[in-house]
Biotite code that builds the C-alpha atoms (Angstrom):
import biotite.structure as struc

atoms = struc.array([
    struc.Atom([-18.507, -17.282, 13.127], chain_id="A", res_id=1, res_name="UNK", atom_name="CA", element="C"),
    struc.Atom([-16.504, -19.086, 15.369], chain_id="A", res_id=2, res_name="UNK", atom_name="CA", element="C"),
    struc.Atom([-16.687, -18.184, 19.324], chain_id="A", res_id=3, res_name="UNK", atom_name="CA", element="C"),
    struc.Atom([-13.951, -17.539, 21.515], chain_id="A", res_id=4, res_name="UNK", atom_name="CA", element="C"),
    struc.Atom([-13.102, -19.736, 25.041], chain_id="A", res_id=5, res_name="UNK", atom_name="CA", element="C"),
    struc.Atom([-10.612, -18.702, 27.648], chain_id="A", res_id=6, res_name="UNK", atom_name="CA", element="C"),
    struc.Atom([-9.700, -21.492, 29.525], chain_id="A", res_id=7, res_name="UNK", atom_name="CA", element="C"),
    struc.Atom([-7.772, -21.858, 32.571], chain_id="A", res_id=8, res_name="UNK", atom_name="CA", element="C"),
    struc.Atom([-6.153, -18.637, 31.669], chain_id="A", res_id=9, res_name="UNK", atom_name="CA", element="C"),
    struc.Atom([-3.626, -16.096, 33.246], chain_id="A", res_id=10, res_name="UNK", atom_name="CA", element="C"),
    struc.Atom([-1.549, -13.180, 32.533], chain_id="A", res_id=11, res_name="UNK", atom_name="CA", element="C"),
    struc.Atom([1.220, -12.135, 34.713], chain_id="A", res_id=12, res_name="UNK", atom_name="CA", element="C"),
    struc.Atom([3.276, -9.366, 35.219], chain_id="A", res_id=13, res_name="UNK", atom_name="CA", element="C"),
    struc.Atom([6.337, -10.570, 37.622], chain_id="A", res_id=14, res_name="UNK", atom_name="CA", element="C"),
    struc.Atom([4.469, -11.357, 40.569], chain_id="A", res_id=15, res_name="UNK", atom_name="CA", element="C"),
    struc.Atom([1.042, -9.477, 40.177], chain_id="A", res_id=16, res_name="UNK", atom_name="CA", element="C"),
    struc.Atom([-2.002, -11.577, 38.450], chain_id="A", res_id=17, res_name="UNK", atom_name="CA", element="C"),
    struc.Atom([-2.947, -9.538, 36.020], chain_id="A", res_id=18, res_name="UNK", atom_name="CA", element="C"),
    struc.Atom([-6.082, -11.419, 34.471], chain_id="A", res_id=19, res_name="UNK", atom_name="CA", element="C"),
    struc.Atom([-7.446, -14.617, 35.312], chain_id="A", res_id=20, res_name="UNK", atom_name="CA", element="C"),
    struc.Atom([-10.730, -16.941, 34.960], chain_id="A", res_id=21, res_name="UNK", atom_name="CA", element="C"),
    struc.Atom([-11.257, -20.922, 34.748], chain_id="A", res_id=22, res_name="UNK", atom_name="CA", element="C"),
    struc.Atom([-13.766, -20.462, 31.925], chain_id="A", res_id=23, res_name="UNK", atom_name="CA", element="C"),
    struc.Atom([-14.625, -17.289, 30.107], chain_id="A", res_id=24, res_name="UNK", atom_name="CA", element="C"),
    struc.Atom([-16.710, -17.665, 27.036], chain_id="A", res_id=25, res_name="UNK", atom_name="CA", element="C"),
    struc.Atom([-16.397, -13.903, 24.778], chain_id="A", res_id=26, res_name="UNK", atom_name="CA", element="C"),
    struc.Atom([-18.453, -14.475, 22.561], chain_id="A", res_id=27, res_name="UNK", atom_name="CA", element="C"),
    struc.Atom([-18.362, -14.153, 18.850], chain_id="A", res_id=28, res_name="UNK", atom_name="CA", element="C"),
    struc.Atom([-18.725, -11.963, 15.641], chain_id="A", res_id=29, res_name="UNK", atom_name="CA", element="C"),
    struc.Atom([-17.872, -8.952, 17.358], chain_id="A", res_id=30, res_name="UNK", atom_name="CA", element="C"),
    struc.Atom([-16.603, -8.525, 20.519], chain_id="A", res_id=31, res_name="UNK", atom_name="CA", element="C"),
    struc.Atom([-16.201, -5.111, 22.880], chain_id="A", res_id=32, res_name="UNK", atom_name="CA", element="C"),
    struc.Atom([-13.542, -5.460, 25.846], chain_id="A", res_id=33, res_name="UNK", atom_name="CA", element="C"),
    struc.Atom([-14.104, -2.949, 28.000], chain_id="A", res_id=34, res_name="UNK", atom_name="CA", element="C"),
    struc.Atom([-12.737, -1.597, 31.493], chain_id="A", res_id=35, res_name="UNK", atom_name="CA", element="C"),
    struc.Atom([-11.220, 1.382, 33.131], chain_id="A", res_id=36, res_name="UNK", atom_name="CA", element="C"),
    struc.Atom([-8.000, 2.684, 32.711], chain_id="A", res_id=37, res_name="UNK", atom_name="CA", element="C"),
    struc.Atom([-5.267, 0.132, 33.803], chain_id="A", res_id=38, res_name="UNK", atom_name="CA", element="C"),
    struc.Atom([-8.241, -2.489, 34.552], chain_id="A", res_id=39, res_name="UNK", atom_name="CA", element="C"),
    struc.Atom([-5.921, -5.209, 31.714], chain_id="A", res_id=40, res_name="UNK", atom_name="CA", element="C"),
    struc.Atom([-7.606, -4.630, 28.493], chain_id="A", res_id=41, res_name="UNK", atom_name="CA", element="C"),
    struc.Atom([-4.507, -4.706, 26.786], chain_id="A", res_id=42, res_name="UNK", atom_name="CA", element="C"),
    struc.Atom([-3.147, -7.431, 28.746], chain_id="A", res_id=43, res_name="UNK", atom_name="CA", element="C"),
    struc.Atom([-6.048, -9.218, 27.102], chain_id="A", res_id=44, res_name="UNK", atom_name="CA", element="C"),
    struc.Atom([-5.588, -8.273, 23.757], chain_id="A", res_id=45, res_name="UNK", atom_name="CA", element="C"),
    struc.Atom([-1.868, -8.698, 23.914], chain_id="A", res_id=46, res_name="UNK", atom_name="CA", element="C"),
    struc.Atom([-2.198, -11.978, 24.795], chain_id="A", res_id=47, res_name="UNK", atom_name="CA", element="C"),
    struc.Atom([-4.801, -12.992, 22.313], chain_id="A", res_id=48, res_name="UNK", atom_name="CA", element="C"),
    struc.Atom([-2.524, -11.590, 19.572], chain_id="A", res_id=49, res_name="UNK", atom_name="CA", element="C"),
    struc.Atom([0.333, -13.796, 21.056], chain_id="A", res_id=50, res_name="UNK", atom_name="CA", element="C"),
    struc.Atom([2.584, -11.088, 22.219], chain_id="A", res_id=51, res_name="UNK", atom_name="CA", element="C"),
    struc.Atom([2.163, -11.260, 25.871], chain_id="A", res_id=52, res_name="UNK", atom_name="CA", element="C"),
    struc.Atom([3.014, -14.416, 27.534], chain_id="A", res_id=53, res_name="UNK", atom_name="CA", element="C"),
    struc.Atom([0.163, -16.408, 29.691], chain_id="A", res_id=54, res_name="UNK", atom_name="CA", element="C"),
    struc.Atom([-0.628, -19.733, 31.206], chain_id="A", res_id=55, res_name="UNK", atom_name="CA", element="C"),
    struc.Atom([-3.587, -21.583, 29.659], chain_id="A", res_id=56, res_name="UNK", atom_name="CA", element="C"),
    struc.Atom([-5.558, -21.897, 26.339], chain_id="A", res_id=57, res_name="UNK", atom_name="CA", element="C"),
    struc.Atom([-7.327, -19.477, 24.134], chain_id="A", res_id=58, res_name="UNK", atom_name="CA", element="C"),
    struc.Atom([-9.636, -21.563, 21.811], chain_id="A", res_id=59, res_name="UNK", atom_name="CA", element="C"),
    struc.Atom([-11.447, -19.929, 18.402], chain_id="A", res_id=60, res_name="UNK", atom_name="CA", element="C"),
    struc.Atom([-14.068, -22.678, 17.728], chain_id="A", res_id=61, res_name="UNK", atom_name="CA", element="C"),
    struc.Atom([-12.611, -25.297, 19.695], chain_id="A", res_id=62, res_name="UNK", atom_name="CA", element="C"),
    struc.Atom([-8.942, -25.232, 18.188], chain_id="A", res_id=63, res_name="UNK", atom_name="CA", element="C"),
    struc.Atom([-6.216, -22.864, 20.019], chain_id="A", res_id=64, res_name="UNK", atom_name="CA", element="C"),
    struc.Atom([-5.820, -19.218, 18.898], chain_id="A", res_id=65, res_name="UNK", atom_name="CA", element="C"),
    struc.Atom([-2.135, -19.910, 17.510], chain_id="A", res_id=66, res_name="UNK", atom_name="CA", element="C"),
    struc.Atom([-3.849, -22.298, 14.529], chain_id="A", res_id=67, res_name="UNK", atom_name="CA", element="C"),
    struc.Atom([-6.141, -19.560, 13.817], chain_id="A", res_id=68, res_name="UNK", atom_name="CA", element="C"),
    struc.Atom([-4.892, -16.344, 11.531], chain_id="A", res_id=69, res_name="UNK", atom_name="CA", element="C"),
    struc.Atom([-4.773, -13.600, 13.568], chain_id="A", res_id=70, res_name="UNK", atom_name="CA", element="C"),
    struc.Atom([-4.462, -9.334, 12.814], chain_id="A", res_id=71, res_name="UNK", atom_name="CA", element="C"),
    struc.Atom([-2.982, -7.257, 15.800], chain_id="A", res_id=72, res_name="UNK", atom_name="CA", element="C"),
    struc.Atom([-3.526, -3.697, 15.611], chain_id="A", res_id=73, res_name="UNK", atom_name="CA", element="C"),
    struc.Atom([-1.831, -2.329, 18.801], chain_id="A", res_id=74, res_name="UNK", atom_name="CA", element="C"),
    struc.Atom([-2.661, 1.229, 20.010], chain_id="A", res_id=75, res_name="UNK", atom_name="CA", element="C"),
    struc.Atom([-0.117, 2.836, 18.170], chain_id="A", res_id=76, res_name="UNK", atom_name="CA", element="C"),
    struc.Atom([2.774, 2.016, 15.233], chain_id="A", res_id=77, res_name="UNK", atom_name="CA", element="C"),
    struc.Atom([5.575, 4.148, 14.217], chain_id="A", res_id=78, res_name="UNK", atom_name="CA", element="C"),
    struc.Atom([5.572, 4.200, 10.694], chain_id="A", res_id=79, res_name="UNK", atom_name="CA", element="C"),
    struc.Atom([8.224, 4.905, 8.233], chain_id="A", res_id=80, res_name="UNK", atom_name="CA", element="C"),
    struc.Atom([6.740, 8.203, 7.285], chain_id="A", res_id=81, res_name="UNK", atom_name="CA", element="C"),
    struc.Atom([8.047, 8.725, 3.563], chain_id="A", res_id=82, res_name="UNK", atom_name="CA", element="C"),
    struc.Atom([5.165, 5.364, 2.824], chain_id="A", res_id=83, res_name="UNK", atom_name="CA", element="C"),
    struc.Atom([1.877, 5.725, 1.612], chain_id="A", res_id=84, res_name="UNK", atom_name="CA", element="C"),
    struc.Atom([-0.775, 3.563, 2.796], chain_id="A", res_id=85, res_name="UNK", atom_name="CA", element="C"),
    struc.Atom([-1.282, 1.236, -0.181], chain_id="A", res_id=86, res_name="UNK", atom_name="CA", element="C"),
    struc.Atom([2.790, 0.873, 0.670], chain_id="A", res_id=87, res_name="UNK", atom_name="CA", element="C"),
    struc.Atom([2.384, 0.141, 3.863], chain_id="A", res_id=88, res_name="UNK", atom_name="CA", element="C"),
    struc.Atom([-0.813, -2.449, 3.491], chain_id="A", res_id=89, res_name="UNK", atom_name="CA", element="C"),
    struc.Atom([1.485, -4.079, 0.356], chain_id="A", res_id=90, res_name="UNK", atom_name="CA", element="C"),
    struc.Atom([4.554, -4.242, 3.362], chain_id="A", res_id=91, res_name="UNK", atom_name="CA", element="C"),
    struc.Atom([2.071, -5.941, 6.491], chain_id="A", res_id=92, res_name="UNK", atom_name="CA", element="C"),
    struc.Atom([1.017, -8.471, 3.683], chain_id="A", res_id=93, res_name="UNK", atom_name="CA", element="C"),
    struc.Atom([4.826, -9.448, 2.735], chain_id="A", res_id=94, res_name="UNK", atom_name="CA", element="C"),
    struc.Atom([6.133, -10.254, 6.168], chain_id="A", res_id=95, res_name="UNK", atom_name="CA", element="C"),
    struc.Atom([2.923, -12.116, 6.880], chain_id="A", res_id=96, res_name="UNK", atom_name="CA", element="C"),
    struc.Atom([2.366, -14.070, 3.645], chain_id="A", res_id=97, res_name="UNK", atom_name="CA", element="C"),
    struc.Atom([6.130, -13.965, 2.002], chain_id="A", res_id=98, res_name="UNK", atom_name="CA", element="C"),
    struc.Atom([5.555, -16.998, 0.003], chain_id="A", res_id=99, res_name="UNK", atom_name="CA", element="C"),
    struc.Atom([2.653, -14.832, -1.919], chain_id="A", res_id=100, res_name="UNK", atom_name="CA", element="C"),
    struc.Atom([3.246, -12.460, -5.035], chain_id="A", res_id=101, res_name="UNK", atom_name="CA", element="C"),
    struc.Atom([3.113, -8.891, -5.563], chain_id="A", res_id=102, res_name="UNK", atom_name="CA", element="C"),
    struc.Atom([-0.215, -9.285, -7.126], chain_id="A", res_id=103, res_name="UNK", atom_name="CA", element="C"),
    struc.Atom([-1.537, -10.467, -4.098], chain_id="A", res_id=104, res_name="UNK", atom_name="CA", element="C"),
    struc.Atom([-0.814, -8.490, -1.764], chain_id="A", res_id=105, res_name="UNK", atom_name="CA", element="C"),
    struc.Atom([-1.001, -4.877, -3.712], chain_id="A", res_id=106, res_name="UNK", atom_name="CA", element="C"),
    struc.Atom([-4.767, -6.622, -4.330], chain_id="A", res_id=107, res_name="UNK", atom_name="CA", element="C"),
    struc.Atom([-5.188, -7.282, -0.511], chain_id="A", res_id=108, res_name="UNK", atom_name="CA", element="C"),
    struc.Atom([-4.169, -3.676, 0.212], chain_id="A", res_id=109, res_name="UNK", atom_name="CA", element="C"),
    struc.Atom([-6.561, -2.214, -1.768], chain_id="A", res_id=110, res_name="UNK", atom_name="CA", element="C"),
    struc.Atom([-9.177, -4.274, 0.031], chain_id="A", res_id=111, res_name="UNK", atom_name="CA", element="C"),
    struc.Atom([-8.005, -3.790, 3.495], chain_id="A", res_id=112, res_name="UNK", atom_name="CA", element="C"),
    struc.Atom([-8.068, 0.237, 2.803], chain_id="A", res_id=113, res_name="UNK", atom_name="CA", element="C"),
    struc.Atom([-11.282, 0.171, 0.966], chain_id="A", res_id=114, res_name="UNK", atom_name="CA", element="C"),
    struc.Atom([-12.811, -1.808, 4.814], chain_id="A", res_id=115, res_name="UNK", atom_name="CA", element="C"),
    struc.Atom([-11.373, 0.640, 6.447], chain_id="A", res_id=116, res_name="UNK", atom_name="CA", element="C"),
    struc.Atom([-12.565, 3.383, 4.134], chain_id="A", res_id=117, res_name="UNK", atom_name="CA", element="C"),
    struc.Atom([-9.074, 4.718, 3.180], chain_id="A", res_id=118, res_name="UNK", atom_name="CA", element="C"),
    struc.Atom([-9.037, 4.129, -0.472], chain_id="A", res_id=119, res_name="UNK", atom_name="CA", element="C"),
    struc.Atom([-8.925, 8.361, -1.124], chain_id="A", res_id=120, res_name="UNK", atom_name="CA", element="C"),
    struc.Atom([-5.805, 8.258, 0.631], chain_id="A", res_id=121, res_name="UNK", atom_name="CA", element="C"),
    struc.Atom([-4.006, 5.290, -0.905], chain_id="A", res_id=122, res_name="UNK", atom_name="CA", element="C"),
    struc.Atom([-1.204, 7.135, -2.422], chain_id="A", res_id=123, res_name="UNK", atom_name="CA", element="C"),
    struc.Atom([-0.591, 9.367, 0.428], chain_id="A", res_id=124, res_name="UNK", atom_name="CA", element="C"),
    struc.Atom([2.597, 9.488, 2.400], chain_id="A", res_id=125, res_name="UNK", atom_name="CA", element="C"),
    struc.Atom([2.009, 8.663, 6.344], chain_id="A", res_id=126, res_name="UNK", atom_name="CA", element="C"),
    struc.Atom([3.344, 11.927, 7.191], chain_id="A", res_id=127, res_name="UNK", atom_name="CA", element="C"),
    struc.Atom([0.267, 13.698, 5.502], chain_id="A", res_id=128, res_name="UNK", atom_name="CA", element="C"),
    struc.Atom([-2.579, 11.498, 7.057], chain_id="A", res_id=129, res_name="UNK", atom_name="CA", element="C"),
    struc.Atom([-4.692, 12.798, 9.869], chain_id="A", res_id=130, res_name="UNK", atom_name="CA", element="C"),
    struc.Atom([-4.540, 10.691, 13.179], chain_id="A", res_id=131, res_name="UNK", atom_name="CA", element="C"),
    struc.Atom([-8.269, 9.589, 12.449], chain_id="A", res_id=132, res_name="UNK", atom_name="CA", element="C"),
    struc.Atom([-6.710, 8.195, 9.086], chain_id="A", res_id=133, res_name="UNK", atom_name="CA", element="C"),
    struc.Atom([-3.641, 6.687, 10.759], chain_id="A", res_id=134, res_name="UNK", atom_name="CA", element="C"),
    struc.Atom([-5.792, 4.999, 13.311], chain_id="A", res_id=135, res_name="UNK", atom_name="CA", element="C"),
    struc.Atom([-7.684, 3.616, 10.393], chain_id="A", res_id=136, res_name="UNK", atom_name="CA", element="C"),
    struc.Atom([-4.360, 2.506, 8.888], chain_id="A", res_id=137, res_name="UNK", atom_name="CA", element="C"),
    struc.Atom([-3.538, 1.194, 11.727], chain_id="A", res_id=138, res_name="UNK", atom_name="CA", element="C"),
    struc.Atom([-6.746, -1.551, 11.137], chain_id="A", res_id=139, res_name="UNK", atom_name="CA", element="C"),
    struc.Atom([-5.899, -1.734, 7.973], chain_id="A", res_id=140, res_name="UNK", atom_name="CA", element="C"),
    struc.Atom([-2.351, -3.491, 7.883], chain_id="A", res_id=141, res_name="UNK", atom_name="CA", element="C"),
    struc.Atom([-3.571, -5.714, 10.503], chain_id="A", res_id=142, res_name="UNK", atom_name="CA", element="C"),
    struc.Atom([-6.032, -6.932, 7.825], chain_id="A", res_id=143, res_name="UNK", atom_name="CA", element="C"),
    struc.Atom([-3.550, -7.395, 5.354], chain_id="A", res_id=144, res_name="UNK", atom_name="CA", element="C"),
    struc.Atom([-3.813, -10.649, 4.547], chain_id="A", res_id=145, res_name="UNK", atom_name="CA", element="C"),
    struc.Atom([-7.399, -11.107, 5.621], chain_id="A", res_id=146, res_name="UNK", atom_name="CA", element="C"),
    struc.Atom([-7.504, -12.825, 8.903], chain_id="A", res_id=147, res_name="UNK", atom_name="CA", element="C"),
    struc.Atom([-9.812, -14.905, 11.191], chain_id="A", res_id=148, res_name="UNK", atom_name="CA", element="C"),
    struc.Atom([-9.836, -13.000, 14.014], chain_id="A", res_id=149, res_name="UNK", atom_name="CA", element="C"),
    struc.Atom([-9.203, -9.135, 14.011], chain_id="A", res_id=150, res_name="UNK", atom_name="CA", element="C"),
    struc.Atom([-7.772, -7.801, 17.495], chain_id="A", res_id=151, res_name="UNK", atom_name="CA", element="C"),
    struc.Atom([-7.392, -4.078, 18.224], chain_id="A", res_id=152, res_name="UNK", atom_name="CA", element="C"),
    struc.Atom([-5.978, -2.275, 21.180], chain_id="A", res_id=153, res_name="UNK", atom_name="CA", element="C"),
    struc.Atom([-8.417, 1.087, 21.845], chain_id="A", res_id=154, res_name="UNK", atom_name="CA", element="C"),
    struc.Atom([-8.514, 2.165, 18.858], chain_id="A", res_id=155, res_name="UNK", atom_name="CA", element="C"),
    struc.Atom([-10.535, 4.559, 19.396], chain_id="A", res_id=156, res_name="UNK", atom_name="CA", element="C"),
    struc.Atom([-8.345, 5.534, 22.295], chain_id="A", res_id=157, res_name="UNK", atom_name="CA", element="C"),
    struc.Atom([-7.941, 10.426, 21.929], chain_id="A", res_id=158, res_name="UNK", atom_name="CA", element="C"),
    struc.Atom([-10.340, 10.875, 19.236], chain_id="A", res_id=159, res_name="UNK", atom_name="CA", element="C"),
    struc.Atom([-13.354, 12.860, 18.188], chain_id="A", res_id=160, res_name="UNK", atom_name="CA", element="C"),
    struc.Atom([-17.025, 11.479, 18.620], chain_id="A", res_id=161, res_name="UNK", atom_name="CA", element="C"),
    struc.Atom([-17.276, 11.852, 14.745], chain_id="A", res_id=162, res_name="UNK", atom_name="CA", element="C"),
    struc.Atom([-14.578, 9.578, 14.093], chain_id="A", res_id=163, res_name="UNK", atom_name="CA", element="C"),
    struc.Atom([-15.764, 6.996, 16.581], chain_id="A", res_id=164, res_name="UNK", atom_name="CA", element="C"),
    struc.Atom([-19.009, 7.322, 14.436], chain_id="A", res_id=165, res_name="UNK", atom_name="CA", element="C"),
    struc.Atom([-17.394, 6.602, 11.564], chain_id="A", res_id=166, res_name="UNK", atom_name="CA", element="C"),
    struc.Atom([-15.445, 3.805, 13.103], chain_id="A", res_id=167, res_name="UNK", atom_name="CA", element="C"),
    struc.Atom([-17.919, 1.839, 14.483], chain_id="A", res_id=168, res_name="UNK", atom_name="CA", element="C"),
    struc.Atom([-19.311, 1.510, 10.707], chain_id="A", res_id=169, res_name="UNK", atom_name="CA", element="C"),
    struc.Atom([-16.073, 0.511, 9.891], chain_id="A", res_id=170, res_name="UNK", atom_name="CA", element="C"),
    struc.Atom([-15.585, -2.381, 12.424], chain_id="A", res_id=171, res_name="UNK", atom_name="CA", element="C"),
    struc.Atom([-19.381, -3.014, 11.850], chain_id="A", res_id=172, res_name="UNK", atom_name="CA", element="C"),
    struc.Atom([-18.134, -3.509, 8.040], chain_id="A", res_id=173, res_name="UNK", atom_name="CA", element="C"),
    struc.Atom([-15.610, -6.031, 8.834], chain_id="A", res_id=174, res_name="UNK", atom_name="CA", element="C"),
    struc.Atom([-17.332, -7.902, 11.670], chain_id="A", res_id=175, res_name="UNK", atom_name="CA", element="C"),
    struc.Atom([-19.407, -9.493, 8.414], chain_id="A", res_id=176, res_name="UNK", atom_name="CA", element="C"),
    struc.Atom([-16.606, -11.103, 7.628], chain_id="A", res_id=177, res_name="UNK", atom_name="CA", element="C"),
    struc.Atom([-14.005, -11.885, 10.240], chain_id="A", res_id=178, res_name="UNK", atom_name="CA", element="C"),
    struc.Atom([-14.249, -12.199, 14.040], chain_id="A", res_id=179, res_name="UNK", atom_name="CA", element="C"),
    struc.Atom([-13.680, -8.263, 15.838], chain_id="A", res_id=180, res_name="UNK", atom_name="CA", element="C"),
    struc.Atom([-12.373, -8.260, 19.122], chain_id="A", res_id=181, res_name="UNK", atom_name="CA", element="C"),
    struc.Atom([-11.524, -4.269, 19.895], chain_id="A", res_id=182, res_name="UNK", atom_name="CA", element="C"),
    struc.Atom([-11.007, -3.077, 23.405], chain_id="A", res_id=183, res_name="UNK", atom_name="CA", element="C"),
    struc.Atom([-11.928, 0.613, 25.153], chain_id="A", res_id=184, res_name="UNK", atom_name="CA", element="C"),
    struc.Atom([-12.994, 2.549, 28.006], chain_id="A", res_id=185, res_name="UNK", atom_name="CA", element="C"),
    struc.Atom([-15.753, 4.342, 26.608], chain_id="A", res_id=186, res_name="UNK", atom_name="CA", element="C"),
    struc.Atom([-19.326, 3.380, 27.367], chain_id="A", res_id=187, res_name="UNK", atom_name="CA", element="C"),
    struc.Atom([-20.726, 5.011, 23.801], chain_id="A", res_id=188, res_name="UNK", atom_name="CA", element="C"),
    struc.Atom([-18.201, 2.436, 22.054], chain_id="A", res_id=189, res_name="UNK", atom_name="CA", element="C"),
    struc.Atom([-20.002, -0.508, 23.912], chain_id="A", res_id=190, res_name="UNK", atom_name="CA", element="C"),
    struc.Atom([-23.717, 1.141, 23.043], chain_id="A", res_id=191, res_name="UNK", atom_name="CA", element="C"),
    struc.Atom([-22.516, 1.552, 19.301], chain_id="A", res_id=192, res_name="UNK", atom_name="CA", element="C"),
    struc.Atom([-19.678, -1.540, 19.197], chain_id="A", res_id=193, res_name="UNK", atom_name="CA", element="C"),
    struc.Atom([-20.315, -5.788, 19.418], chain_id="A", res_id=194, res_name="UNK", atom_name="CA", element="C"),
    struc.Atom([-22.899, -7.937, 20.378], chain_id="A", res_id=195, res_name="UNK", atom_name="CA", element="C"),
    struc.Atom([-21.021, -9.366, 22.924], chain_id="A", res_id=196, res_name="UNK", atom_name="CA", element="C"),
    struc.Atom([-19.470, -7.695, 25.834], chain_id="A", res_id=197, res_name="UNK", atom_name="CA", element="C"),
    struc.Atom([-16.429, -8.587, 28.165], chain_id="A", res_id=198, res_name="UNK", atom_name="CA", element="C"),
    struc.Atom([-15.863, -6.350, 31.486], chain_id="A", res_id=199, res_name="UNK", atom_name="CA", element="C"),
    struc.Atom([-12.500, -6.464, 32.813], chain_id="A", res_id=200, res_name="UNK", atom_name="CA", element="C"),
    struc.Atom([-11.968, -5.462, 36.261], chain_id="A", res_id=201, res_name="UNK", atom_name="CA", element="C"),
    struc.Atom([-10.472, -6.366, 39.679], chain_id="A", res_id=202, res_name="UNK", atom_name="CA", element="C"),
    struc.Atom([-8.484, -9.086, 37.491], chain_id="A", res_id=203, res_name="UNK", atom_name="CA", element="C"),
    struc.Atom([-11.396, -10.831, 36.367], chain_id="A", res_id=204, res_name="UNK", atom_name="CA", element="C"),
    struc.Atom([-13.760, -10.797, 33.554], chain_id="A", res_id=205, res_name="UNK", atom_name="CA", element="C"),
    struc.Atom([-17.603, -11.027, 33.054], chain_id="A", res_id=206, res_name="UNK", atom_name="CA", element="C"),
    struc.Atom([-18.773, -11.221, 29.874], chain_id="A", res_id=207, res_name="UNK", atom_name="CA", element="C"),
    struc.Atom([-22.355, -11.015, 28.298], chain_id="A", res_id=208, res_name="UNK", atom_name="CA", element="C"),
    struc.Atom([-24.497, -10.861, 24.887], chain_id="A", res_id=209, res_name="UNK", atom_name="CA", element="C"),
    struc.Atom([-26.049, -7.696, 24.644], chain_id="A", res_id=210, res_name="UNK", atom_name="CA", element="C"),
    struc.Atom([-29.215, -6.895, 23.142], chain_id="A", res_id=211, res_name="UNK", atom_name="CA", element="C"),
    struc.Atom([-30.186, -5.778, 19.640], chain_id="A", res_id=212, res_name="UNK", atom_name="CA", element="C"),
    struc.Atom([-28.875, -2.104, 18.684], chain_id="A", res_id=213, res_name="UNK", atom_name="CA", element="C"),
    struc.Atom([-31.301, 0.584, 19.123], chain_id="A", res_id=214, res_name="UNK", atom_name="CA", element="C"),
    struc.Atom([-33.220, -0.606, 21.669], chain_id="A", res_id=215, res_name="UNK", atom_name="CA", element="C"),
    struc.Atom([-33.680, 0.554, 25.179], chain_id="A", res_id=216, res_name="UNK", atom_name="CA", element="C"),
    struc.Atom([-32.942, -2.435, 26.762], chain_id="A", res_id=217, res_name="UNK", atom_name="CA", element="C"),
    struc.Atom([-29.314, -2.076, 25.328], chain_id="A", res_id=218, res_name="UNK", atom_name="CA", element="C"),
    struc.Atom([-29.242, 1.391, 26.389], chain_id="A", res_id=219, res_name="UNK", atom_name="CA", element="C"),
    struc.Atom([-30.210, 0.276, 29.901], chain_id="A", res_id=220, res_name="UNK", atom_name="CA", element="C"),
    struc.Atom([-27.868, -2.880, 29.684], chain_id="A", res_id=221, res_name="UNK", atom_name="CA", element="C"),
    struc.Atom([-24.732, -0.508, 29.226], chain_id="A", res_id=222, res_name="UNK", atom_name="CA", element="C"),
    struc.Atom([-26.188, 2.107, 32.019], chain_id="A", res_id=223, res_name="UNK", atom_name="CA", element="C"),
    struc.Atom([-25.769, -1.381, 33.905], chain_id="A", res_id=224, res_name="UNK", atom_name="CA", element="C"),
    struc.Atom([-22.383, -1.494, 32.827], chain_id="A", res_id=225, res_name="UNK", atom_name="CA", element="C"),
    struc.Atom([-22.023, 2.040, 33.786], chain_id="A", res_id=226, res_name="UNK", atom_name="CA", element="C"),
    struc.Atom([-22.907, 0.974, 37.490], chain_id="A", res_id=227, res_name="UNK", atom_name="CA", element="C"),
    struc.Atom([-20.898, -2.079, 37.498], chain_id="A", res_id=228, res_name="UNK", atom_name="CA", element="C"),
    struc.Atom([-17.275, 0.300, 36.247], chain_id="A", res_id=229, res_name="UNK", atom_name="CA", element="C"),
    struc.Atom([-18.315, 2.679, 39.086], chain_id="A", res_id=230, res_name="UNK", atom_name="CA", element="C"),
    struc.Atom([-19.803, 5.177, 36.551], chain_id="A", res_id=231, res_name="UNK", atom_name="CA", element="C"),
    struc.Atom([-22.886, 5.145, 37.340], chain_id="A", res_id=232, res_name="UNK", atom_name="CA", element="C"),
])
C-alpha cells in the first residue's frame, strides 16, 4: 500500500505551533498515532482528513492527500437517532458518491458494517446500539464508499479492554485493504494496533516500524515508548 510523507508541515492554532516537522515519513498499511492527552493527535488526524487547516503537503504515494479518497471518523457524531445503521451507511455513501445509485450504496453499507462486524445490528435504530456498536458505526460510515486511506480520531477513546480486543481485529480486517491511520493514548492499542508507529509530543513527531506482533522485541519496543511518553 501506498506510504504516507509529511512534508514541510504545520498546524496552527492562532499563534501556538501546534505540530511541525520538515520530513516525517508514517509509514504505511496501518498506522498508530499515539501521544498523551493534548500532545496534537487530533490536530494530526484533522488535518490529514482536510478539516483542519495547515501549511505544507501531505503526500499518499507521492501524490497529495486531497487526490487520494479519504474516510474521517472523528471521535464522536451525533446521529439522527430514529436511523438504523444500514440507514446511516446508505446516507455517508450519498453525500460522498451522489452521482451513484441506490444499489450501490445500500451494497456498500452492507460491506462497510459487515468490516466492522455490525451486520446483526443493521436494522437497528441508533438509539438502541451500545457505545461499543456506535463507535463501530462510527468506522463504518467513514468507509462508506470504500476509501484509500481510513483516518480515525481515538476510537477507542472510554471503552472496555474487550472491545478494544475486538477492535483491533476489526481495524486489522480493514488494514488488508485500505491504508489505517487511527490515533490513541493507550500503550496496549500500539502493542495490539499498526506496524508503524508515530509519537507525537512536544510539537513534534518521531515515527518508527515496529516489529512483528507477538514478539518480545515489540513488547520491549512499546515499553520504549512507554519511557519516551514519560510512562515508564
Amino acid at each position: 500500500m501506498a506510504g504516507i510523507e509529511l512534508r514541510d508541515f504545520c498546524v496552527r492554532r492562532g499563534n501556538r505551533t501546534v505540530l511541525s516537522t520538515d520530513v516525517t515519513h508514517l509509514g504505511d498499511t496501518f498506522i498508530t498515532v499515539v501521544g498523551v492527552n493534548g500532545s496534537g493527535k487530533s490536530s494530526l488526524i484533522g488535518a490529514m482528513a482536510g478539516v483542519l487547516p495547515h501549511r505544507g503537503t501531505i503526500e499518499v504515494g507521492g501524490s497529495s492527500i486531497t487526490r487520494v479518497s479519504v474516510g474521517y471518523a472523528p471521535q464522536s457524531i451525533r446521529w439522527p437517532q430514529h436511523l438504523t445503521a444500514h440507514d446511516l451507511c446508505e446516507l455517508a455513501f450519498r453525500l460522498r458518491a451522489p452521482r451513484r445509485g441506490r444499489t450501490d450504496a445500500s451494497d456498500a453499507a452492507e460491506q462497510a458494517l459487515a468490516r466492522t462486524r455490525l451486520e446483526p445490528q443493521a436494522g437497528t435504530p441508533v438509539h438502541s446500539l451500545s457505545g461499543g456498536q456506535r463507535k463501530r458505526l462510527t468506522v463504518a460510515q467513514a468507509l462508506c464508499p470504500l476509501p484509500g486511506v481510513l483516518l480515525l480520531d481515538e476510537p477507542t477513546s472510554e471503552t472496555d479492554v474487550v472491545f478494544r480486543q475486538e477492535f483491533a481485529r476489526v481495524l486489522h480486517g480493514i488494514a488488508q485493504e485500505v491504508t489505517v491511520v487511527s490515533s490513541t493514548h493507550l500503550l496496549e492499542d500500539v502493542e495490539a494496533w499498526g506496524d508503524y508507529v508515530t509519537i507525537v509530543q512536544a510539537g513534534g513527531l518521531t515515527s518508527a516500524r515496529l516489529p512483528a506482533h507477538g514478539t518480545d522485541v515489540r513488547t520491549a519496543a512499546v515499553r520504549e515508548i512507554s519511557t519516551q511518553l514519560g510512562r515508564g
